[in-house]
Every structure is written in structure tokens, then in C-alpha cells.
C-alpha positions in Angstrom: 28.5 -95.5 90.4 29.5 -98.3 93.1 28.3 -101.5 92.1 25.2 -102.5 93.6 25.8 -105.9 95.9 29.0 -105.3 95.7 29.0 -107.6 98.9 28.0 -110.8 97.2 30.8 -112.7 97.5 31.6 -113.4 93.6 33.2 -110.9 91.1 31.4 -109.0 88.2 33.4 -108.5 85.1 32.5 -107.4 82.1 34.7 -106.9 78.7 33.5 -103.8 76.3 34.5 -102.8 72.8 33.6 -102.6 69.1 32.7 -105.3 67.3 35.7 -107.3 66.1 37.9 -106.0 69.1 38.2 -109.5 70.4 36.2 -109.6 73.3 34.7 -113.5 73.6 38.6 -114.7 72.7 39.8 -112.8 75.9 36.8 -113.8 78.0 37.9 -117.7 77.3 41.8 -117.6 78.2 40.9 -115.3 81.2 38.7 -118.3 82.4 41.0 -120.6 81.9 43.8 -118.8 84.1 41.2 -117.7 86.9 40.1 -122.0 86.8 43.4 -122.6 86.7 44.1 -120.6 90.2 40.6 -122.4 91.7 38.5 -120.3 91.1 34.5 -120.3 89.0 34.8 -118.9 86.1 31.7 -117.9 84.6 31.3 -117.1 81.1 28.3 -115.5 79.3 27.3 -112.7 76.8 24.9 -110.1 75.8 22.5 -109.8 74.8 21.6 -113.5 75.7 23.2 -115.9 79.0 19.9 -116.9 79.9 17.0 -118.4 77.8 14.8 -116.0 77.6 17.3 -113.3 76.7 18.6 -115.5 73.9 14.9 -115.3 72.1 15.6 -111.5 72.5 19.2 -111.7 71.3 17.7 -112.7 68.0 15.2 -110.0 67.7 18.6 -107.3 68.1 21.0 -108.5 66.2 19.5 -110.0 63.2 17.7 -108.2 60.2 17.8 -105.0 58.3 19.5 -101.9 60.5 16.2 -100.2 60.7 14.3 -103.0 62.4 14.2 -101.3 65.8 14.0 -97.6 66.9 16.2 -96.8 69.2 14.0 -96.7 72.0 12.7 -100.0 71.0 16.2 -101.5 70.9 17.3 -100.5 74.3 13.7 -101.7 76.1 14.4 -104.9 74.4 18.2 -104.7 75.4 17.0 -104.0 79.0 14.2 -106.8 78.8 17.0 -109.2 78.4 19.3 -108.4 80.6 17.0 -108.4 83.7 16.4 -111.7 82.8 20.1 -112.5 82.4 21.1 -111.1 85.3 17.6 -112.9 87.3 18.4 -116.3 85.8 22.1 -116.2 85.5 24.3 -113.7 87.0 23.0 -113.2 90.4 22.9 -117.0 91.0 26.6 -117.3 89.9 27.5 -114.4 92.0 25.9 -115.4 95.4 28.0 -118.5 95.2 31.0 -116.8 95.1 31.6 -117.2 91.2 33.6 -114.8 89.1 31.2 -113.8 86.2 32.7 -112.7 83.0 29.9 -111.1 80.6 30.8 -110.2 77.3 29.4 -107.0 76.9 26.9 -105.4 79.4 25.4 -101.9 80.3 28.5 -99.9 78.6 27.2 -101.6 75.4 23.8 -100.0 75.5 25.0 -96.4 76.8 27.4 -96.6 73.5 25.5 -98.5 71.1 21.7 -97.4 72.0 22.8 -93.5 73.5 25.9 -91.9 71.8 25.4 -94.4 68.7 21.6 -94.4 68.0 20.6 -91.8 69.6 18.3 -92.6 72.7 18.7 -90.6 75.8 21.6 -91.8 78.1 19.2 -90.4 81.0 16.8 -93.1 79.7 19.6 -95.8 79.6 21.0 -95.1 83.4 17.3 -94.5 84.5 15.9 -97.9 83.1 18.9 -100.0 84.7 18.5 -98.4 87.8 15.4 -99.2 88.1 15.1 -102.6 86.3 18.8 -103.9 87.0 20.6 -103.1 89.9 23.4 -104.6 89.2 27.1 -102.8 88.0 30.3 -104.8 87.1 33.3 -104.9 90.0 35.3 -104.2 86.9 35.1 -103.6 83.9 37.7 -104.0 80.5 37.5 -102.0 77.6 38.9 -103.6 74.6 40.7 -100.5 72.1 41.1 -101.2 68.2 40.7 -98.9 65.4 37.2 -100.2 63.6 39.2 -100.8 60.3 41.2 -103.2 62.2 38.2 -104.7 63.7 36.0 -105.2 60.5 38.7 -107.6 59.6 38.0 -109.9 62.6 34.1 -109.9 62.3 32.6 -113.2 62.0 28.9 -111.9 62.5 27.8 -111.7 58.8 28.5 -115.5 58.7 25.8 -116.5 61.4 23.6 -113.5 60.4 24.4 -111.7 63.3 25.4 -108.7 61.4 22.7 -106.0 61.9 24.8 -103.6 64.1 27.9 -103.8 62.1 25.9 -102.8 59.0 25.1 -99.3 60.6 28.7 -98.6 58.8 31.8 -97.4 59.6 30.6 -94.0 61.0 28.9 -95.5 63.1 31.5 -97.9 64.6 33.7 -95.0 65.2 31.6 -93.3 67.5 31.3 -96.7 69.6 35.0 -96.3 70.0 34.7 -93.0 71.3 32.0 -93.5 74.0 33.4 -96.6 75.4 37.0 -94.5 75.8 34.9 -91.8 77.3 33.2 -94.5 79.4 36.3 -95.6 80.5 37.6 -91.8 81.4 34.6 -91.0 83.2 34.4 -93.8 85.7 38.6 -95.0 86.0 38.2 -96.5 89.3 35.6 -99.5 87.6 37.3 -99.1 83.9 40.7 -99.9 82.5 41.3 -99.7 79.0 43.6 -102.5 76.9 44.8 -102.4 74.2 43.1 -104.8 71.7 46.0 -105.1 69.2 48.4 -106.8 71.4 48.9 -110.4 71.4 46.1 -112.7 73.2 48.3 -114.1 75.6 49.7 -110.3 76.7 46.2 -109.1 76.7 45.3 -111.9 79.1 47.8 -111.4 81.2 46.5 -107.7 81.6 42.9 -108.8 82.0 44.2 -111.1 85.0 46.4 -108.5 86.7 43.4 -105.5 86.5 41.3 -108.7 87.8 43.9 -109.6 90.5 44.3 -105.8 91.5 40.5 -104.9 91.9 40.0 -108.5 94.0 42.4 -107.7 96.0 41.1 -103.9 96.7 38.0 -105.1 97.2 38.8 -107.9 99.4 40.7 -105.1 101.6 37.8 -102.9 101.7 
């Protein structure tokens, strides 16, 4: 699917992966290159980046596993990202900002769909609807879930709920978001999350620097 206001005049960038792949460490040194070369660069999250989706942020990713049905979890993911992208990332992007969101709609077709088990049909129907907004680009983070448990530093701010689904459960994240990435190759590129965070940078900025560019031309 195009992304919707596509003509704004900023950049819509999101980073995807499982947890511990390393995401929020690329989104900072990809900011500081894209400020050093003049540019805003935006940083923000999910769920959360605005207020109210913060108070919601808490409700997801906090507590026992079996809070939240999956249904529940991805009208409460959806809840806060309309008001993410209201309060946050539209504003950014209609004065020309480059937005970097860690974590975005990918998260909730993996996490809440192939993961948990609501229906993807739901998941594309709701942001449709409620959202209207898809990334320029977007970069998937890939690391074996062993290797990612080691980085996790959720459990220590009781953010943990998600990884405590298990390792099964990780696994299939890493599947949808490479099948993400193969079904939609013009919006995705996948790096690899095990190379050095300097190299993966530079890759981030070059994927940037090539859809900018096409975009720009278009």
C-alpha cells in the first residue's frame, strides 16, 4: 500500500523487529547523522510519542501476559496510535520533519495478528480507517531471538509483558516481520541486526538517502 500523504513534505520512517534487536540504539545515531546533514530528525516510539498514548503504553506492556485478549490489545494499540500520529506525527511531518518511530503498524500485524492471533483483516481494516497514515520507509531489524533475549532491558522497567509470551512466541515475530518485509520490498528493507551499530547506521542512512531521493524524483 502507498503511503497515504505521501505529499507532506517530511519523511515517515519506522524501524521494526523483535524485541532486543536494537531498534531505539539505531533510531538515535540515525538522528544524529540526518541532524548532522540539516535536517529534523524526529524521534518517537510505540506504543506512546504522544501523551495520551503513553497512559495506553502502560496498560500494553506491563502486567501478566494474559491481561489483554487479543482483540483488546490491538483496539488499545490502535487507540494510541491515532493519537500519536494526531498529536505528534502529522504535525512533524507537515513541517517537513523526518519522523523516526520506533515500531509502528508492522508491530501490531506481527505482534497482535501472526503472534496473538487477531485477524490481520481486522488489523489493516482498523488503520485504514482510524490511521491513514503508512511509513515512506520502513527498516526491519533481523536477529535470532536468542540473540536478542540477551539485549532486553524491559524486565528492568517492568516493561516485560510481551517478552514473557516466551520464546515461541518471539520466533514467530521474526517470521512475520521477514514476511512483512517480502510482501511489500518497495517500502521494506531488511538489516541485519547483528552487525556493528555504526555499519547498521550507515545502512539505515543509505536505504533513507535512496527512498528520499526516489521520492523526491517522483
Amino acid at each position: 500500500m502507498p503511503a497515504e500523504g505521501a505529499d507532506h513534505g517530511g519523511f515517515f520512517l519506522t524501524l521494526e523487529g523483535v524485541d532486543g534487536a536494537g531498534k531505539s540504539t539505531l533510531a538515535r545515531a540515525l538522528a544524529e547523522r540526518l541532524r548532522a546533514a540539516g535536517l529534523e530528525a524526529v524521534l518517537t516510539r510505540e506504543p506512546g510519542g504522544s501523551p495520551g498514548a503513553e497512559d495506553i503504553r502502560r496498560l500494553l506492556v506491563e502486567g501478566d501476559p494474559d491481561r489483554w485478549s487479543a482483540g483488546t490489545e490491538l483496539l488499545l494499540f490502535t487507540a494510541a496510535r491515532a493519537d500519536h500520529v494526531e498529536k505528534l506525527i502529522r504535525p512533524a511531518l507537515a513541517r517537513g520533519a523526518v519522523v523516526i518511530c520506533d515500531r509502528y503498524v508492522d508491530s501490531t500485524r506481527a505482534y497482535q495478528s501472526v503472534g496473538r492471533g487477531a485477524a490481520l483483516a481486522d488489523v489493516d481494516a482498523l488503520h485504514d480507517r482510524m490511521i491513514r497514515l503508512d511509513p515512506d520507509l520502513t527498516l526491519i531489524l533481523d536477529l535470532d531471538p536468542e540473540v536478542a533475549e540477551t539485549r532486553q532491558t524491559g524486565a528492568a522497567k517492568g516493561e516485560d509483558r510481551f517478552e514473557r509470551f516466551g520464546a515461541d512466541f518471539q520466533a514467530r515475530l521474526r517470521e512475520a516481520f521477514l514476511a512483512i518485509a517480502d510482501a511489500d520490498r518497495d517500502r521494506c528493507a531488511v538489516l541485519d541486526a547483528n552487525a556493528p551499530v555504526e555499519a547498521l547506521a550507515e545502512a539505515a542512512l543509505a536505504a533513507f538517502n535512496a527512498k528520499h531521493s526516489e521520492m523526491a524524483a517522483s
